[in-house]
Structures are given as C-alpha cells and as structure tokens.
C-alpha positions as CSV (number, residue, x, y, z in Angstrom):
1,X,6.8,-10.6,-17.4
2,X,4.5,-10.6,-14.3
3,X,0.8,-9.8,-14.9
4,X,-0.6,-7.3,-12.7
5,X,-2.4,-10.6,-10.3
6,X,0.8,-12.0,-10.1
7,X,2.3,-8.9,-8.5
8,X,-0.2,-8.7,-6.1
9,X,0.4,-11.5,-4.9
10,X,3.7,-10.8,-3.8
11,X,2.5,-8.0,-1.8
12,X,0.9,-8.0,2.0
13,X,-3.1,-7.6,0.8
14,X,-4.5,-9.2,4.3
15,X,-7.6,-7.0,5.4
16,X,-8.5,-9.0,8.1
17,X,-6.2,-11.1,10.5
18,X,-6.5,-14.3,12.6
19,X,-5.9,-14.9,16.1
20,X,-6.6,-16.9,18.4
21,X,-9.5,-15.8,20.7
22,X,-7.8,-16.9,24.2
23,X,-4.3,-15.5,23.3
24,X,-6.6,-11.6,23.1
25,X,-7.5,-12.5,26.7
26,X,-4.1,-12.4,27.1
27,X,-2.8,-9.8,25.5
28,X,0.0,-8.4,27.6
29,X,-0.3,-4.4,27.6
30,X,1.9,-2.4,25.5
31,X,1.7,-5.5,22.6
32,X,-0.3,-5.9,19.2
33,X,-2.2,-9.1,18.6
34,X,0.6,-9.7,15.5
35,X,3.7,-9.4,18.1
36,X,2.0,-11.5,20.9
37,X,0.5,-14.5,18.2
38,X,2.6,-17.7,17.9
39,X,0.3,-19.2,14.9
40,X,1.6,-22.1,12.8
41,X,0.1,-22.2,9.0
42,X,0.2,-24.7,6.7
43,X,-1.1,-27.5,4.6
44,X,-3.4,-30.4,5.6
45,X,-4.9,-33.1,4.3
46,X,-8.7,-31.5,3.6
47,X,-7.1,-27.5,3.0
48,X,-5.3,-25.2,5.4
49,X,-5.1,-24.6,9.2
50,X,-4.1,-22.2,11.8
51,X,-2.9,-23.7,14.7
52,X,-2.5,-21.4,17.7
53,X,1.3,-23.0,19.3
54,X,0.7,-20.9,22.9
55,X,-2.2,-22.8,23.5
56,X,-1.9,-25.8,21.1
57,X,-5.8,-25.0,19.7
58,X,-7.5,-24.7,16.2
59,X,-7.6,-20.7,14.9
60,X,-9.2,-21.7,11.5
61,X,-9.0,-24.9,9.1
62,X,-10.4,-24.4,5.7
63,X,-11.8,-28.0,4.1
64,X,-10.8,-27.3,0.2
65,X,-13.4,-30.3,-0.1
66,X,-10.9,-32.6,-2.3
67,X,-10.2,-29.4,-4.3
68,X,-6.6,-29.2,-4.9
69,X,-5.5,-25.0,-4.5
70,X,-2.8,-24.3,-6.8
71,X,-0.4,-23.5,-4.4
72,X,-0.5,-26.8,-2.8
C-alpha cells in the first residue's frame, strides 16, 4: 500500500523550472521554454546536473557533498 509521500511522488509537483538562460534569448516566437529546452539530467559523481545539449553548458549541478540521495 502506497503512503500518501510515496504518491506524490509519482505526480508532476515542479513549481519552478530550469532552463538554460541563453536558450530564453532564443526563444523562437510562438514556443514555451519546455517545448524549445533540450536539457539532459542525470547523475554525477558529487549530485545531479542539468546540462543544456543546444548549447553544450551547465543549467544547474547540485554537489550532494558525499551524501548518497536515495534515489541514486
């Protein structure tokens, strides 16, 4: 049986997005900053990054400062 957390998690809860500030330059007319992003996320060695693929540049990396996340 899921807990109440657990099914939150399985649900959209972002308040705030990402993007990379050069590809909102960009931004063709007529497109959101969701359709027009190209972001890669995933695991690294200290945490987790963003990396903006259009113009192959940091959006955010998060040092977990040698703490392991759960998910990992």
């Amino acid at each position: 049986m899921k807990t109440k957390k657990q099914d939150s998690f399985l649900k959209k809860n972002i308040v705030s997005f990402l993007h990379c500030k050069q590809c909102l330059k960009e931004l063709p007319a007529g497109k959101s900053p969701a359709e027009w992003s190209a972001n890669d996320v995933g695991w690294t060695r200290e945490g987790l990054q963003v990396w903006c693929r259009r113009h192959e540049q940091n959006i955010v990396h998060i040092d977990f400062e040698g703490q392991q996340h759960p998910a990992a």
